[in-house]
C-alpha positions as CSV (number, residue, x, y, z in Angstrom):
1,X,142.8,-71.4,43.9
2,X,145.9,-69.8,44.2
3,X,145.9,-67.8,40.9
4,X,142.4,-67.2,41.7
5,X,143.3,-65.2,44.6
6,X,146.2,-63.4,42.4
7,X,143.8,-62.9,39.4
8,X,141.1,-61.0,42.0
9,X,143.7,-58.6,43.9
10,X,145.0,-57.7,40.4
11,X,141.6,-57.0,39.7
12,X,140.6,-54.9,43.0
13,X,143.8,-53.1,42.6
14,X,142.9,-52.0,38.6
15,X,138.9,-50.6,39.9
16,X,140.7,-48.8,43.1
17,X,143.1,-46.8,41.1
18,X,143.1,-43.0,40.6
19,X,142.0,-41.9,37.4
20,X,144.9,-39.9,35.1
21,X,144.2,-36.3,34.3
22,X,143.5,-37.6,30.8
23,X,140.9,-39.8,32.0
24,X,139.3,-37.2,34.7
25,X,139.4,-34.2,31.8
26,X,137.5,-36.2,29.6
27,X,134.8,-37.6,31.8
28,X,134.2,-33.8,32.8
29,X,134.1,-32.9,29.3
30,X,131.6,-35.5,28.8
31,X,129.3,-34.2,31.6
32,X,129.1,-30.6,30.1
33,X,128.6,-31.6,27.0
34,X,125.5,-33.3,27.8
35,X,124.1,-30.4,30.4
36,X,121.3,-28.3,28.6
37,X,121.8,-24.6,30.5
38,X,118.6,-22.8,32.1
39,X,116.7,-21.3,29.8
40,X,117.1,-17.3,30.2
41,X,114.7,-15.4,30.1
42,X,113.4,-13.2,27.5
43,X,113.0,-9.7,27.4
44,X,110.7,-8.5,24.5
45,X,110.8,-4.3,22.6
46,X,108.0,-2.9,22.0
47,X,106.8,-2.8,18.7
48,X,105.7,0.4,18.0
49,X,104.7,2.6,15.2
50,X,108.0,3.7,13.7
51,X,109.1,0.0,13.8
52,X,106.3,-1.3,12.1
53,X,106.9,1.5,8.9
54,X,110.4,0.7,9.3
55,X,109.8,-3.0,8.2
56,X,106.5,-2.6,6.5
57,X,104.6,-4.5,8.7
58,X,101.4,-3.1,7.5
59,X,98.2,-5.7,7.1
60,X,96.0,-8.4,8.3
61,X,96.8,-10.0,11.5
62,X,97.2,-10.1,15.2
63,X,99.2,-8.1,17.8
64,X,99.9,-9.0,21.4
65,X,100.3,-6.8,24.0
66,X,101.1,-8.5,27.8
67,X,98.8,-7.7,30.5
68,X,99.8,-5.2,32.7
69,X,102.2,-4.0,30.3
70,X,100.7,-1.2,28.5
71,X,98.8,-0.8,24.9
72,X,102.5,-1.6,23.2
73,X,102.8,-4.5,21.3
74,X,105.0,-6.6,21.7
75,X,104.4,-9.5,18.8
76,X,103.1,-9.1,15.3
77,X,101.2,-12.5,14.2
78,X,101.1,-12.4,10.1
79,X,99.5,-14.1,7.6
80,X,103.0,-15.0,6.8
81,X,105.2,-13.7,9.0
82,X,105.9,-12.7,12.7
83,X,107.8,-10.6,14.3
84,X,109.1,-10.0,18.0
85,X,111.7,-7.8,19.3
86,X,114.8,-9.2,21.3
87,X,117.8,-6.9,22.2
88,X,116.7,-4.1,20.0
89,X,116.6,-5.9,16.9
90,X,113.3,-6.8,15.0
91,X,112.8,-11.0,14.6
92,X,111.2,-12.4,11.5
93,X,110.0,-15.4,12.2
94,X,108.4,-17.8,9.3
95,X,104.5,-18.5,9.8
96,X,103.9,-22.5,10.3
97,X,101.1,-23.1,7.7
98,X,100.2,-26.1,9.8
99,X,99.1,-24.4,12.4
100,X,95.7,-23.5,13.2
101,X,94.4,-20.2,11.8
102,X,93.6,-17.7,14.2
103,X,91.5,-14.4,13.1
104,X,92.7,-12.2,9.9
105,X,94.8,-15.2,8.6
106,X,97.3,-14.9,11.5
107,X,98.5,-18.8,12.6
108,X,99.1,-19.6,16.1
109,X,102.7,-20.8,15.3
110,X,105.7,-19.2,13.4
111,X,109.4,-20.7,13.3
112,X,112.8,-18.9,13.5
113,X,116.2,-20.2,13.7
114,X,117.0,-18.9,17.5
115,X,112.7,-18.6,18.6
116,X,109.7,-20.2,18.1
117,X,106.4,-18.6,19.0
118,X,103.0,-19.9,19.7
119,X,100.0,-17.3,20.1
120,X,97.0,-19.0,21.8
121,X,94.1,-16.6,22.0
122,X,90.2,-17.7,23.3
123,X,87.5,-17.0,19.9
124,X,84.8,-17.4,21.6
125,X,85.8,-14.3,24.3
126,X,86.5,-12.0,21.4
127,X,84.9,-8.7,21.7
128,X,84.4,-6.2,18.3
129,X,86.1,-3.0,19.8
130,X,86.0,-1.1,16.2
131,X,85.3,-1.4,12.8
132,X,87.1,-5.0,11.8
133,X,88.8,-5.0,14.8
134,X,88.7,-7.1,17.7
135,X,90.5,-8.1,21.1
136,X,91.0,-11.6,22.5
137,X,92.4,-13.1,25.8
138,X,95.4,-14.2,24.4
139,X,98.6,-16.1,25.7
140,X,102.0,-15.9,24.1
141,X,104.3,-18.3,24.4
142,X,108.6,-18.0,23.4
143,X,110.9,-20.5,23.4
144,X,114.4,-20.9,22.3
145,X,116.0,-23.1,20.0
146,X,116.4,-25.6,22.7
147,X,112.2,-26.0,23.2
148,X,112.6,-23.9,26.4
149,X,110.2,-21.4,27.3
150,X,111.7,-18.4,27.2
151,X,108.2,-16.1,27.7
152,X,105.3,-16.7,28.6
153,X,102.9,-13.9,29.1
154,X,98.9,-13.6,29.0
155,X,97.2,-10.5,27.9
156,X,95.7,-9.2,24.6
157,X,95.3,-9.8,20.9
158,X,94.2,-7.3,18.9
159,X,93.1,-8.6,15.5
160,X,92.3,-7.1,12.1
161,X,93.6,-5.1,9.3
């Protein structure tokens, strides 16, 4: 019973001990490695005339421009490719051929190494506005490498060649 006794209060006094530096730096380490940061927000260029000359970004597709934000674009859905623009500098993103197929052979989804974006837009609301040309309620959705959304804006999709 006796060595009981000894055997428990060595215990008790082993849990109740402080924790070394060693011990208290790596347990803190270990906590932010595992924290995801907020996602920031993101902040999208207009895509404009001169840009799409720039990078040849001349064909069928879709373009999205946010509600309340003006006739600008602001995304470029492709056939293969789309594009967004993020601190001044023009995104490629690849077109996910798995995706659904939205109007001029844009797809709703297209991959990039730092984005992802998803362009949701509602057929059956299309309305012609010109000569192979015509404008959806439309959604598009951003997120970062992480799977956080990053933007999420509704407005317009213009679609056509």
């Amino acid at each position: 019973m006796r060595s009981l006794a000894l055997t428990l209060v060595a215990v008790l006094a082993a849990c109740s001990s402080e924790p070394t530096e060693e011990e208290r730096a790596a347990a803190v380490a270990e906590v932010e490695a595992h924290q995801t940061p907020p996602a920031q927000p993101l902040e999208l260029g207009a895509i404009r005339y001169r840009e799409i000359e720039k990078h040849e970004l001349y064909g069928a597709g879709c373009s999205f421009a946010p509600a309340g934000g003006g006739l600008a674009a602001v995304a470029l859905a492709m056939p293969d490719t789309g594009h967004i623009i993020v601190d001044g500098e023009m995104l490629t993103l690849a077109a996910d051929k798995g995706s659904a197929e939205l109007p001029y052979l844009a797809r709703s989804k297209y991959d990039g190494t730092e984005h992802s974006m998803e362009l949701d837009l509602d057929q059956d609301a299309g309305e012609e506005v010109g000569a192979e040309v015509s404008d959806y309620p439309a959604t598009l959705t951003i997120r970062n490498a992480r799977d956080q959304i990053v933007y999420n804006q509704s407005g317009i999709a213009q679609c056509g060649v």
